[in-house]
VMD Tcl script that draws the C-alpha trace (Angstrom):
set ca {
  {87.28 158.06 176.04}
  {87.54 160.41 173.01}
  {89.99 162.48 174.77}
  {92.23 159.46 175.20}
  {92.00 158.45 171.87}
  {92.93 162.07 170.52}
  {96.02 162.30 172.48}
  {97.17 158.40 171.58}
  {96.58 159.60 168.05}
  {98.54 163.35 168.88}
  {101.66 161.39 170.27}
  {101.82 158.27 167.35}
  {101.87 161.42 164.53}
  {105.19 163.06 166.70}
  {106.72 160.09 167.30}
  {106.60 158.86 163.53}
  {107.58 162.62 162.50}
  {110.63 162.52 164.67}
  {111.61 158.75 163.06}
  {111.44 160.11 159.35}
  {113.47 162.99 160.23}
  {116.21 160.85 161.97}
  {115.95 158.14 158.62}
  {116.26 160.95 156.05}
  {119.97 162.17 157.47}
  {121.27 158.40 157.60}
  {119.96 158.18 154.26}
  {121.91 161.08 153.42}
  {124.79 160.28 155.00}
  {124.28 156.65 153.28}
  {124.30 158.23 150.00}
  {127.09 160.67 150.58}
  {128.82 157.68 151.40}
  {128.56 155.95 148.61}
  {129.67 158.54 146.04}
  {132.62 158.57 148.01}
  {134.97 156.81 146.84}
  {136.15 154.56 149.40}
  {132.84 152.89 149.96}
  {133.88 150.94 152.99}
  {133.80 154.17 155.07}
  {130.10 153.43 155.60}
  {129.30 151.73 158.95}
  {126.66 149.73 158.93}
  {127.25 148.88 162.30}
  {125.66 152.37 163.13}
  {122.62 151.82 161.17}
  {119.67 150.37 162.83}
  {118.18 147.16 161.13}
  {114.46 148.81 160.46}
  {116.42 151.89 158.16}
  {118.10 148.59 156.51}
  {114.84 147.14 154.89}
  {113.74 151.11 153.90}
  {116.87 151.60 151.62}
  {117.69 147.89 150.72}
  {115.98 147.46 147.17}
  {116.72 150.57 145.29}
  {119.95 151.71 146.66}
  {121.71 148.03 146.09}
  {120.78 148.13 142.66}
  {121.58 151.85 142.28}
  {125.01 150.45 143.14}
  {125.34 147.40 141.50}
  {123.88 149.11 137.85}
  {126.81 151.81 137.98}
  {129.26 151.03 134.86}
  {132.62 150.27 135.70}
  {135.97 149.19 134.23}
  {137.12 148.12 130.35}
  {133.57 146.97 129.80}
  {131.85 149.22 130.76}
  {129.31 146.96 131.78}
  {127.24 146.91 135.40}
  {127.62 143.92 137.71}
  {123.97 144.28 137.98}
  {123.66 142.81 134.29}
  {126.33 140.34 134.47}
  {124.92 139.04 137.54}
  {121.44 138.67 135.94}
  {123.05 136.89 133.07}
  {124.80 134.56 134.94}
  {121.48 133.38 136.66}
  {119.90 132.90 134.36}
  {122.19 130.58 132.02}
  {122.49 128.81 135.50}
  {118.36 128.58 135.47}
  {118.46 127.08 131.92}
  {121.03 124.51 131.41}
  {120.51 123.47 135.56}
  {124.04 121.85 135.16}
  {125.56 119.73 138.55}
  {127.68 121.26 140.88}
  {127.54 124.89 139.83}
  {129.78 125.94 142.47}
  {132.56 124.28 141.37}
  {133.05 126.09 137.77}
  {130.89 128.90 138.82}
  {134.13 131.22 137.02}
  {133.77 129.79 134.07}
  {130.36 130.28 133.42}
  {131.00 133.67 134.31}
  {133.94 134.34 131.86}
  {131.61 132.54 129.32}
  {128.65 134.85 130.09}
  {131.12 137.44 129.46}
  {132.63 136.57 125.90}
  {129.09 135.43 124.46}
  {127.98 139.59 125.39}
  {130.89 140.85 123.16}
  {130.44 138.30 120.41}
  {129.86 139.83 117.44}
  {126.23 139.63 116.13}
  {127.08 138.68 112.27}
  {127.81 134.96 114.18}
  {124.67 132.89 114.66}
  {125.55 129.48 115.20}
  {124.12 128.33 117.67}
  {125.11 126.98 121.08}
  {122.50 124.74 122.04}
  {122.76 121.53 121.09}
  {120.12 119.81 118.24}
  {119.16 116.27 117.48}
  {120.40 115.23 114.32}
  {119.57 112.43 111.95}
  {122.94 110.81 112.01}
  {122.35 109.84 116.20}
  {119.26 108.54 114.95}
  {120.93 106.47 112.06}
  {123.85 105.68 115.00}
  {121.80 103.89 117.43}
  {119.73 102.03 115.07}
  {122.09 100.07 113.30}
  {124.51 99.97 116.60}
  {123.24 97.02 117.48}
  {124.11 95.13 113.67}
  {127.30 96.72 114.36}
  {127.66 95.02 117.40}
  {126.85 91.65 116.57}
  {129.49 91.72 114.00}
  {132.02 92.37 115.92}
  {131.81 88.66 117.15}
  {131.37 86.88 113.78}
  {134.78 85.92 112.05}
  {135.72 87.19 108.60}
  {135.30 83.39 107.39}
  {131.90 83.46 108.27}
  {130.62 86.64 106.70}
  {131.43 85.38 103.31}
  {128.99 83.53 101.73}
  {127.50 81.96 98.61}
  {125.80 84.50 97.06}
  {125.70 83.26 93.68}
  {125.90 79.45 94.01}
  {123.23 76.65 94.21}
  {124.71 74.06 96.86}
  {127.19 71.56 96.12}
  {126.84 68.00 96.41}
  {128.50 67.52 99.85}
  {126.19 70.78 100.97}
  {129.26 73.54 101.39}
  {130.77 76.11 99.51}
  {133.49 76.07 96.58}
  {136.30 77.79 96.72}
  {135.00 80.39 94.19}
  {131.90 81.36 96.30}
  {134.53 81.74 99.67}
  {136.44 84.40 97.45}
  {133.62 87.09 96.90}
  {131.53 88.52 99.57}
  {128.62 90.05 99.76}
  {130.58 93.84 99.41}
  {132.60 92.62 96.56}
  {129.10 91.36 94.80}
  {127.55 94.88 94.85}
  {130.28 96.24 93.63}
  {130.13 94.44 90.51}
  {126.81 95.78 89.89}
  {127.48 99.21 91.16}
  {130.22 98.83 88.01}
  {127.09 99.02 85.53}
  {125.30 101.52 87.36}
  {122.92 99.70 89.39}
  {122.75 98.42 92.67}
  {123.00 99.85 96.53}
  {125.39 102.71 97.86}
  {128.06 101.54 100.37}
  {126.74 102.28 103.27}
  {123.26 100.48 102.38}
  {125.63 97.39 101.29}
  {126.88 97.15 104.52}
  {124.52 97.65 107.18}
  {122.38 94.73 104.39}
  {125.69 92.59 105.18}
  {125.36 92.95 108.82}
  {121.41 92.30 108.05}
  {122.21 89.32 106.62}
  {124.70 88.39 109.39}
  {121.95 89.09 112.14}
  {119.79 86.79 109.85}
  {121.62 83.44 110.15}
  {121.83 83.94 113.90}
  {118.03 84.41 114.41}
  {117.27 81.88 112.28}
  {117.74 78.46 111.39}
  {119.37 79.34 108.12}
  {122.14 77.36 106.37}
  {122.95 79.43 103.69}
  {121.57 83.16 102.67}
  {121.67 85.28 99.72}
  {120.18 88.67 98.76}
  {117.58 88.36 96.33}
  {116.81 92.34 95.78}
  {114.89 95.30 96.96}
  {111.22 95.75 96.02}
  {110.21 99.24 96.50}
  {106.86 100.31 98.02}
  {104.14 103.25 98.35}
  {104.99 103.13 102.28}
  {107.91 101.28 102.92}
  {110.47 98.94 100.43}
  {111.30 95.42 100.97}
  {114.41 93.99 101.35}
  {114.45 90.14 100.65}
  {116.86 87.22 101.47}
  {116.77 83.94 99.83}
  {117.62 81.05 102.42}
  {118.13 77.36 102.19}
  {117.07 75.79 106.09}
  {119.18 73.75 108.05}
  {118.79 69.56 107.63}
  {117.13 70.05 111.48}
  {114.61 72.44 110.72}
  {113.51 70.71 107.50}
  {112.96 67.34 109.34}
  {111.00 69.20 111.91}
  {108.89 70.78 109.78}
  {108.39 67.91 107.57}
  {107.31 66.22 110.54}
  {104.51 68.85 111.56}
  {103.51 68.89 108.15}
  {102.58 64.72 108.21}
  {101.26 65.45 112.07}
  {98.92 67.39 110.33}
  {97.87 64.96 107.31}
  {97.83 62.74 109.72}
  {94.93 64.46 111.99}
  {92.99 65.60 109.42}
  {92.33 62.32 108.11}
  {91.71 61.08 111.51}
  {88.58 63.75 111.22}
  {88.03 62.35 108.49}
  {87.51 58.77 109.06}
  {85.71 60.18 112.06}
  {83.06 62.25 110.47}
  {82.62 59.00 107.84}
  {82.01 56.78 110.37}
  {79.30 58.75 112.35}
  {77.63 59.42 108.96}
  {77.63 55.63 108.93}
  {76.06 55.61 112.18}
  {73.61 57.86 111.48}
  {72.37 56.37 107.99}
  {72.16 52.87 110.13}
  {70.29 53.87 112.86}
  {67.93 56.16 110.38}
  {67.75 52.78 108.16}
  {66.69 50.70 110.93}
  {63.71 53.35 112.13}
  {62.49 53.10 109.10}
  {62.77 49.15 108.77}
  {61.00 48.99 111.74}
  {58.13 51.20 111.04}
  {57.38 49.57 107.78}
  {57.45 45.90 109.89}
  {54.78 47.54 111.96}
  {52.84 48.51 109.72}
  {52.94 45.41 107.90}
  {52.10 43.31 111.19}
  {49.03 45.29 111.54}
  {47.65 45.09 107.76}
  {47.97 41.35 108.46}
  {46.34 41.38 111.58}
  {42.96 43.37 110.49}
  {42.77 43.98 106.66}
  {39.26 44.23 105.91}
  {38.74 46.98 108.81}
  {41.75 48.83 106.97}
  {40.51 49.17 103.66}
  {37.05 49.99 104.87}
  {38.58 52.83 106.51}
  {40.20 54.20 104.07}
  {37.48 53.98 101.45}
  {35.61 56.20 104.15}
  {38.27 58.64 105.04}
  {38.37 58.86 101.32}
  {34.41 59.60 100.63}
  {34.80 61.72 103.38}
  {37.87 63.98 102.20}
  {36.25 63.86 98.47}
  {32.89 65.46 99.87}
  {34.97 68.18 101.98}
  {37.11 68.91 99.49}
  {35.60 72.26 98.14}
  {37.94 73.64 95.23}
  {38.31 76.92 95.50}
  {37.53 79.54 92.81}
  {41.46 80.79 91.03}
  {41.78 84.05 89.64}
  {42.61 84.67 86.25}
  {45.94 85.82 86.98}
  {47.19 83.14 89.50}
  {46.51 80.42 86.93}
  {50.01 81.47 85.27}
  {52.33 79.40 86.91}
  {55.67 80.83 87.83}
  {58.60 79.32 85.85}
  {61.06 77.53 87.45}
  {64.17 79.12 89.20}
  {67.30 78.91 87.25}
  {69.70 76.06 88.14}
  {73.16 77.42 88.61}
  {75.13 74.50 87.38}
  {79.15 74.96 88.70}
  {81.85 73.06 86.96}
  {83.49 71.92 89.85}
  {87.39 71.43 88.56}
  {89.92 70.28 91.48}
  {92.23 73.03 92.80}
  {95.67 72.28 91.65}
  {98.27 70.78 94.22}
  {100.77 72.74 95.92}
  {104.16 71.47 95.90}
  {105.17 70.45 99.07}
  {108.45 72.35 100.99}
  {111.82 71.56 99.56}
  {110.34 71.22 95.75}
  {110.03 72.90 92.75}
  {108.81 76.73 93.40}
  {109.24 75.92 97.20}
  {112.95 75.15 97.35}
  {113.79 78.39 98.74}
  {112.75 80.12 101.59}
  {112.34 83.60 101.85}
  {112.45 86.40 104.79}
  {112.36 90.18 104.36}
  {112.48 93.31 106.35}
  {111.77 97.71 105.60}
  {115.13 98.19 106.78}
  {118.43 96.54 107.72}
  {118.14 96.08 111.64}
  {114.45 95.28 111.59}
  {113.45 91.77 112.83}
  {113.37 89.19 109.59}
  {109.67 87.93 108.54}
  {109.26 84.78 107.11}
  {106.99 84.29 103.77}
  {104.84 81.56 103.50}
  {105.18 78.83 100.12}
  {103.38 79.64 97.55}
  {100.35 77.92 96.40}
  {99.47 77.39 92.66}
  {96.52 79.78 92.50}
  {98.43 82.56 93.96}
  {100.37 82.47 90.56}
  {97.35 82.21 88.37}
  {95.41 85.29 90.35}
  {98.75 87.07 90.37}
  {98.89 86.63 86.50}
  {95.98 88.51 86.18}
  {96.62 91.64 88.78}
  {98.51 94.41 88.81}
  {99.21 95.81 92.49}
  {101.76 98.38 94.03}
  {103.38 97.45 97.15}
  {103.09 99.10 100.21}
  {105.37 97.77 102.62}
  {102.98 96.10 105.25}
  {102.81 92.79 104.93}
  {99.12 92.31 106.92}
  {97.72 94.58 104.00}
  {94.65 92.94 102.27}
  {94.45 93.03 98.32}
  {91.33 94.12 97.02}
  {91.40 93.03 93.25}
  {89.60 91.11 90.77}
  {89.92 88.35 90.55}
  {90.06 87.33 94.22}
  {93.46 86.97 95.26}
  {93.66 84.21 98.37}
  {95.69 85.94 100.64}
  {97.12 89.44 101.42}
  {100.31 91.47 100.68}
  {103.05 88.61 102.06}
  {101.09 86.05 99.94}
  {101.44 88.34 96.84}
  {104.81 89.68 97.75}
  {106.04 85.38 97.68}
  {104.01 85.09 94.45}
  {105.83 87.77 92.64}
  {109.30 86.65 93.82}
  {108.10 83.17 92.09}
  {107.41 84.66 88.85}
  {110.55 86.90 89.19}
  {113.08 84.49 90.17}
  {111.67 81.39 87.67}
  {112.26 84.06 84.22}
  {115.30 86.50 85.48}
  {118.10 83.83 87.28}
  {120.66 83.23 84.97}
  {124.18 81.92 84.92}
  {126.46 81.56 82.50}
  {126.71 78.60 80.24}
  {128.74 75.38 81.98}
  {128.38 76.85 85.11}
  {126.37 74.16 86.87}
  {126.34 70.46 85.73}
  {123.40 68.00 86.51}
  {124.97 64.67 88.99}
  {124.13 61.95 86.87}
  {127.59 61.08 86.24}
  {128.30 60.46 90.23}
  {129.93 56.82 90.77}
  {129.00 56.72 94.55}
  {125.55 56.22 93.67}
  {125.52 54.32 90.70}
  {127.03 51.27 92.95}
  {125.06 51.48 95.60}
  {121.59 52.07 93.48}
  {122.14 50.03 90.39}
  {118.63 49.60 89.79}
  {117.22 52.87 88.78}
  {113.77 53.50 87.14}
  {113.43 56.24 84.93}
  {111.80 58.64 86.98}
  {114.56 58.80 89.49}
  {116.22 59.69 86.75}
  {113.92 62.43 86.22}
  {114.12 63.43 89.52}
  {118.19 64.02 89.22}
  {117.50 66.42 86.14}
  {115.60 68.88 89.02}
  {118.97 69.36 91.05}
  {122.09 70.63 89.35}
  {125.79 71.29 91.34}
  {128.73 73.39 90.03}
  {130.42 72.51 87.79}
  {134.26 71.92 89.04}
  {135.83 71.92 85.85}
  {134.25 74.81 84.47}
  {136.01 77.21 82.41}
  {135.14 81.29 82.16}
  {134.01 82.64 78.77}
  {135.57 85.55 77.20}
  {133.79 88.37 77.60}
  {132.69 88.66 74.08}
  {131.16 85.68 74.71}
  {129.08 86.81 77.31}
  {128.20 89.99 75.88}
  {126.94 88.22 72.44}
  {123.32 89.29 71.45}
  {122.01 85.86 70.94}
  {122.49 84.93 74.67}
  {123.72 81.49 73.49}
  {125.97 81.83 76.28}
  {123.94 82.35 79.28}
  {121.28 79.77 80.74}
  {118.44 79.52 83.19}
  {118.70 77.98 86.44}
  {115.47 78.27 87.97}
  {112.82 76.19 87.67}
  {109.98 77.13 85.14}
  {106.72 78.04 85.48}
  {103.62 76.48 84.16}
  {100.41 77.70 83.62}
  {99.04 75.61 86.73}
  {101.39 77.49 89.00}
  {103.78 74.41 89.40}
  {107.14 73.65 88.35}
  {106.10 69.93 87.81}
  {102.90 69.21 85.76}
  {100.15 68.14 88.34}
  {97.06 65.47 87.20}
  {94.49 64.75 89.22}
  {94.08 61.14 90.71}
  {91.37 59.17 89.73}
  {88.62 58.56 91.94}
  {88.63 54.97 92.95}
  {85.87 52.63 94.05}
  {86.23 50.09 97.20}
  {83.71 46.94 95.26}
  {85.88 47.31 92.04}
  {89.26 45.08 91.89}
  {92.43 45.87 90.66}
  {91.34 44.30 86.98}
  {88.42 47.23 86.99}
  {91.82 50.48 88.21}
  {93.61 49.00 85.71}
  {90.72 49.76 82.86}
  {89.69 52.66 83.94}
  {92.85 54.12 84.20}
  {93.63 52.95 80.64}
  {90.23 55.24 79.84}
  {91.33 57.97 81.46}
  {94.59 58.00 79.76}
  {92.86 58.00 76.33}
  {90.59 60.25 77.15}
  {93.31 62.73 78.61}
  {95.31 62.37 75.31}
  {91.94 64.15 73.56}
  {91.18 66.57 75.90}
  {94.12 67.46 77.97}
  {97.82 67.71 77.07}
  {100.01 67.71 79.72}
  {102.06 70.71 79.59}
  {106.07 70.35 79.67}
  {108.31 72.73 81.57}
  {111.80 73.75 80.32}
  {114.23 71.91 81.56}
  {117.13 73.26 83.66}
  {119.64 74.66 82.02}
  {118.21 76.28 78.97}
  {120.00 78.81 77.08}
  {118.40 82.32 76.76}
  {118.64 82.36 73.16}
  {115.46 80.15 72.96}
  {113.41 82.58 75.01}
  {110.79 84.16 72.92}
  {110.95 87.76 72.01}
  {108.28 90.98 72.88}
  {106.65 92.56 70.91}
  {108.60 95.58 70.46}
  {111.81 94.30 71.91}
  {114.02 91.72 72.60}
  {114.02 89.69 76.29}
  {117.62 90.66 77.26}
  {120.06 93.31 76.71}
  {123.63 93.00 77.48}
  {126.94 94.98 77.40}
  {130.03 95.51 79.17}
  {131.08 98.14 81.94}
  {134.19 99.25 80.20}
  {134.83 98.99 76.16}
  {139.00 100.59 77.07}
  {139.52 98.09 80.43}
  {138.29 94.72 79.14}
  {140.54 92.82 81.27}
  {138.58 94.31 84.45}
  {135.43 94.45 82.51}
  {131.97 92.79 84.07}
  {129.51 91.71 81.17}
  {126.25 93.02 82.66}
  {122.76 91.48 81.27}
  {119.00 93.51 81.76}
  {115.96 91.91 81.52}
  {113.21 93.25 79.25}
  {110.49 91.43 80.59}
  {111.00 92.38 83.93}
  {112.36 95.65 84.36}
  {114.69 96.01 87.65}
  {116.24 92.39 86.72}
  {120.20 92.15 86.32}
  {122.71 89.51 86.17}
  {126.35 90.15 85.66}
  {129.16 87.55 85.07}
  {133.37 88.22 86.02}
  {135.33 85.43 85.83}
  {134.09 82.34 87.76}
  {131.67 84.23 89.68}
  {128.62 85.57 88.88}
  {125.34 87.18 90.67}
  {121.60 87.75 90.12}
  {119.76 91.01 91.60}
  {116.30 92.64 91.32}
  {115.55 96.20 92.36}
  {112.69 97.23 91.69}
  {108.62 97.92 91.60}
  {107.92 93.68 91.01}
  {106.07 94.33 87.71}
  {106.45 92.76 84.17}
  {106.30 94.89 81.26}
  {103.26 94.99 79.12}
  {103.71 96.68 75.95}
  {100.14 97.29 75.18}
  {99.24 98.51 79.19}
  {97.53 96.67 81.81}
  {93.76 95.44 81.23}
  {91.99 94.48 84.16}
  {90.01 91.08 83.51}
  {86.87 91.31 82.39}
  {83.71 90.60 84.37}
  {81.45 87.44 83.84}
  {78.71 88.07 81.46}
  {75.22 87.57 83.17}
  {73.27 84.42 82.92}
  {70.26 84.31 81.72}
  {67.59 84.55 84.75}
  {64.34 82.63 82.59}
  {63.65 80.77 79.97}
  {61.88 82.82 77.52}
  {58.53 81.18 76.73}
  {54.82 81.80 76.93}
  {55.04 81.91 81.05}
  {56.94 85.09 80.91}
  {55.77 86.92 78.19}
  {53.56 89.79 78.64}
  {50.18 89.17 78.18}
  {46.73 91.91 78.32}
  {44.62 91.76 81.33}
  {41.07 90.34 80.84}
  {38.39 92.50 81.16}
  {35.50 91.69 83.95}
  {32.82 90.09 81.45}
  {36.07 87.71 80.25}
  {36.69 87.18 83.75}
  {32.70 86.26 84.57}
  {32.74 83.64 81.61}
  {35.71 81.93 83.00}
  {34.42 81.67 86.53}
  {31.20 80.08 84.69}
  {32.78 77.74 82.78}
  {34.66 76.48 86.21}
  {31.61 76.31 87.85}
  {30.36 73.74 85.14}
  {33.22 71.94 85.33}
  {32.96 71.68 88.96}
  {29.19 70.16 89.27}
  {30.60 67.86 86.37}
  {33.30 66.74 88.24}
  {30.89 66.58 91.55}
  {28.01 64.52 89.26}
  {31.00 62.11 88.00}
  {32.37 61.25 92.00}
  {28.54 60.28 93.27}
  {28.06 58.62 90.82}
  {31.03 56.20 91.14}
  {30.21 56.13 95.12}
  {26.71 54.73 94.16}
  {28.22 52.29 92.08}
  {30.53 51.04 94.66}
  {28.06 51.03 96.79}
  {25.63 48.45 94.83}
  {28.28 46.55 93.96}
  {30.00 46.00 97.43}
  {25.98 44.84 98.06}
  {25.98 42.71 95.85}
  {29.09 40.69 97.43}
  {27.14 40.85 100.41}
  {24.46 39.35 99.36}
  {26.51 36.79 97.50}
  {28.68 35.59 100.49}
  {25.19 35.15 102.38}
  {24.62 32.49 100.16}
}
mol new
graphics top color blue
foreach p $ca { graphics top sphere $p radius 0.5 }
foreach p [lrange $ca 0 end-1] q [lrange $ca 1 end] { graphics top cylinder $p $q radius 0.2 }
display resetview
C-alpha cells in the first residue's frame, strides 16, 4: 500500500507542475496583451475558466487603476465614488439618472477645496417654526376679513355688538400703536397672536376676545386673552352652578335630619332607662337603700388609699386652650359680576391649545397681597409661600390679572357713558328702587357722541383727562362690599329679625365701616401718589408729527402697564413680570409670635427636692391622717348602726 500511495503522490506533483507551467505563458500572453494597445486582441474564448478566477482580482484592477484622459483620473476611483454616493443617499430608481450622478461625482472631485458649504441637507429652525403655526395659518384662510376684526378696546354696547370705531382697528393696527412708543410685540409675534386669537373663538364659546398682555416666566411666558362668553354658555353654566347649590343643600337637610334621628332615638334610650329604673325603686325601696348602704360600708372598708410620693402631689397645670376667632370667609362674587365679568384663557405660545382660568375668590387677592412669586409657565405648579396661598400657579396667575386689570385699564375721559338716561326702560320699569339704580352705575356703554381730546389734553400731567374703567378693588377681595348675614333663629318672629337686625346695624356702625369702592369712571388725577414718584407718566410718540402722534401713558405702580389713546380709539396692554413696585423692597410677612404654653404660677415653678428624712415626716403625718380618717368612718357606722336599732325596736312597738 505504501508503494501506491508514493506513486499517486509522484504523478499529482507532475501533473500540477505541468498546469503552472501552461498558466504562467497565458498569463504572459494575458499581460502582453494588455499593454497592447488594442486590448480587444485578447481572446478570452481561448482561456480556460479555472486560469479566469487565478488572474481575476489583481489584473482587473491593475487595469481599471491605470490613469487615462484630461483627468487623469482611474475608472477604478470614479467607480468607487460613484458607489458609494449611491450607498449613502439610497435614492429610487438609480438606473434611470445613473449619468448624472456620475457627472456629479465628477465635478464635486475637481471642486476647489477653499468651498465648504455643504451638500447635505440640515434641519433648520424656520421648518420647525413652519409647521407649527401652519395649522393657525390654515384656519385663517377660511375666516373673512370682517370677522378678524374685533373689539379690542371696547366694553360691549347696549345691543351687545360692536361700534363702528372698534370695526375700524384690528388687532395689527392696535400693536402698532404701541410699537409707536416703543413697546409691544414684533410683527410676526402680532400675527401668529391674531391667528391665536382667531383659533380661540372657534374652540371656544367666546363672543368677543381681546388681548390682555404677555406675562413672562422662569420656564415659559403667558399669553392671555380676555373673553366675554356667549348668552348660551352663561345660561348653562349658571344652571350647573344652582344644580350644585341645589345638591349641596339637599346633603344638607339630609345630614340635619339623621342628626335628628339620632338625638331622638338616643333621647328615648335614655327616657326609657330612667322609667325603669324608676318602676323598680317603686317596686322594692327599702331592699334598695339597704343595699346600697352595704355596698357602701363595703367599698369604704376596701378602699385602702395608697401612699403618694412627694413629687406626684404637684398637680400638672392645665393644657392651654387654643381659643380661634372664627371670622366667616368672605363671599365670592358669583360669574358675570364684579372681578368675575371677564373670562380669561392663556397659552406659552400662539398655536398651543387655550386654558381656561378659574374666577377668582376673595382670599386669593388678600394672600396674593402679601406674596411675591415669579412665574414659571406651568399652570399645575404649586406655590409654596407664606401665607398659604389656596391654590396653585393658574389660581395666582387669575389673581394677579385681578389686581392688574382693576389699577392699570384706562380710557380716556367721555369715552364710556353709564345707561341711565335709556327711555326703553324707563317706560317699561317705572318703578325703580334705588339699588337698581345702583346696579346701572356697575355697567357703562360707549359713549356715541363722544368727542376726541387734543392731544395736549391727553398728554397733561394731572391725568384729569383719562379715567378708570375697571372695577376697584377692596380690601376683602371684592368689587362690591360683602357683610355677613345674620344668623337667624326658627322660635323668634319677624318682630324679634327686625330688632336684632336694628342691633346689628348699631353695633356695625362702632365696629365696622363698610368700605366704599371707587366708582366707575374716576379720573386718574385722584389716584394717590408713591412715595418717590408719581402713578402715571405720559408723553407723546412724536413732538414734530403731532397730527399722527399717539399719547402713550406708563404706569408706575405696575411696571409693564401701558395705555395709549389716537383719536376715537384707544387700547390697554401689559407685558410684563406681574409685579407691583415697592419702593422700599419686598418683606415677607412676619411669623405669628408664640403663645404662651402655661400659666406661670406656683405649679410650674422650680422647686428643691426634699431630702429622705423630709420625705419620712410626710409619709408619717399621712399615716396619722389616715387612722384619723379610718377612726372617724367606724365610728359613724356604729352610730348608724344603733340608731337604725333603735327604729327597730320602735316599730316593734
Amino acid at each position: 500500500m505504501s508503494l501506491e500511495i508514493e506513486r499517486d503522490e509522484t504523478t499529482n506533483t507532475s501533473t500540477t507542475e505541468d498546469e503552472n507551467i501552461k498558466d504562467e505563458q497565458l498569463l504572459s500572453d494575458m499581460s502582453s496583451s494588455l499593454d497592447s494597445p488594442n486590448p480587444s486582441a485578447l481572446l478570452l474564448d481561448r482561456i480556460p475558466s479555472q486560469t479566469l478566477h487565478k488572474c481575476s482580482f489583481a489584473e482587473a484592477k491593475s487595469f481599471l487603476s491605470k490613469c487615462e484622459g484630461s483627468t487623469n483620473d482611474s475608472l477604478w476611483n470614479h467607480l468607487s465614488d460613484l458607489i458609494s454616493k449611491i450607498l449613502e443617499e439610497r435614492p429610487v430608481n438609480v438606473i434611470d439618472f445613473l449619468e448624472e450622478y456620475s457627472s456629479r461625482v465628477k465635478r464635486e472631485r475637481f471642486e476647489i477645496s477653499n468651498n465648504h458649504i455643504q451638500k447635505v441637507y440640515v434641519h433648520t429652525s424656520d421648518l420647525d417654526y413652519a409647521r407649527r403655526n401652519i395649522e393657525l395659518i390654515k384656519a385663517a384662510e377660511i375666516q373673512q376679513t370682517s370677522e378678524i376684526v374685533e373689539d379690542v378696546n371696547e366694553e360691549e354696547t347696549e345691543d351687545g355688538g360692536a361700534t363702528a370705531s372698534d370695526i375700524k382697528m384690528g388687532f395689527l393696527q392696535f400693536m402698532s400703536n404701541f410699537r409707536q412708543a416703543g413697546v409691544g410685540l414684533s410683527k410676526d409675534d402680532s400675527f401668529l397672536i391674531n391667528l391665536s386669537l382667531i383659533k380661540l373663538q372657534k374652540t371656544q364659546p367666546v363672543l368677543k376676545y381681546k388681548f390682555w398682555g404677555k406675562i413672562f416666566g422662569l420656564k415659559k411666558d403667558y399669553l392671555i386673552a380676555e373673553c366675554d362668553l356667549t348668552k348660551e354658555e352663561i345660561e348653562r353654566r349658571d344652571q350647573e352652578e344652582q344644580d350644585k347649590l341645589a345638591g349641596e343643600k339637599e346633603q344638607e337637610e339630609k345630614d340635619e335630619e339623621e342628626k335628628k334621628l339620632m338625638e331622638e332615638e338616643e333621647q328615648k334610650q335614655k327616657e326609657e332607662e330612667e322609667r325603669i329604673q324608676s318602676e323598680q325603686m317603686k317596686e322594692n325601696p327599702s331592699e334598695d337603700k339597704s343595699d346600697e348602704n352595704r355596698e357602701r360600708s363595703s367599698e369604704e372598708k376596701e378602699k385602702v388609699t395608697p401612699v403618694v410620693p412627694l413629687r406626684e402631689q404637684y398637680k400638672r397645670p392645665k393644657t392651654p386652650e387654643v381659643i380661634e376667632e372664627v371670622k366667616p370667609e368672605v363671599e365670592s362674587e358669583p360669574p358675570g359680576e364684579g372681578i368675575n365679568k371677564k373670562v380669561y384663557f392663556v397659552c406659552n405660545e400662539p398655536g398651543d391649545d387655550w386654558i381656561e382660568l378659574p374666577n377668582v375668590t376673595p382670599k386669593q387677592i388678600q394672600i396674593a397681597r402679601k406674596i411675591k412669586r415669579y412665574f414659571t409657565g406651568d399652570l399645575e405648579t404649586e406655590i409654596n409661600t407664606y401665607p398659604i396661598f389656596p391654590g396653585n400657579e393658574k389660581n395666582y396667575l387669575r389673581a394677579q390679572i385681578a389686581r392688574i386689570s382693576s389699577s392699570t385699564h384706562i380710557s380716556p375721559l367721555g369715552y364710556y357713558t353709564f345707561h341711565n338716561d335709556l327711555e326703553e326702560e324707563e317706560e317699561e320699569e317705572n318703578d325703580e328702587d334705588e339699588e337698581e339704580e345702583e346696579e346701572k352705575k356697575m355697567s357703562f356703554v360707549s359713549n356715541s357722541q363722544y368727542e376726541p381730546a387734543s392731544i395736549e389734553e391727553l398728554t397733561d400731567p394731572s391725568m384729569s383727562f383719562w379715567v378708570h374703567h375697571a372695577f376697584h378693588l377692596l380690601k376683602q377681595g371684592r368689587a362690591t362690599f360683602w357683610k355677613p348675614k345674620p344668623i337667624k333663629d326658627e322660635e323668634e318672629g319677624e318682630e324679634a329679625e327686625e330688632e336684632q337686625e336694628e342691633e346689628e346695624e348699631e353695633e356695625g356702625e362702632g365696629e365696622e365701616v363698610a368700605e366704599e369702592a371707587l366708582p366707575l369712571l374716576t379720573p386718574l388725577s385722584g389716584d394717590t401718589c408713591l412715595e418717590t414718584r408719581t402713578m402715571w407718566s405720559v408723553r407723546q410718540t412724536s413732538t414734530y408729527a403731532k397730527e399722527n402722534a399717539v399719547a402713550f401713558v406708563v404706569s408706575n405702580l405696575w411696571p409693564g402697564a401701558y395705555a395709549f389713546a389716537s383719536g376715537r380709539s384707544y387700547g390697554n396692554i401689559y407685558i410684563g413680570w406681574g409685579h407691583k413696585y415697592l419702593a422700599r423692597g419686598y418683606s415677607p410677612a412676619p411669623l405669628p409670635h408664640p403663645e404662651e404654653e402655661y400659666e406661670i404660677g406656683p405649679e410650674v415653678m422650680e422647686m428643691t427636692d426634699p431630702t429622705p428624712e423630709m420625705e419620712e415626716e410626710w409619709r408619717e403625718k399621712q399615716r396619722k391622717k389616715e387612722m384619723e380618717k379610718v377612726a372617724e368612718t367606724e365610728g359613724e357606722e356604729e352610730e348608724e348602726e344603733e340608731e337604725e336599732g333603735d327604729e327597730d325596736d320602735e316599730d316593734d312597738d
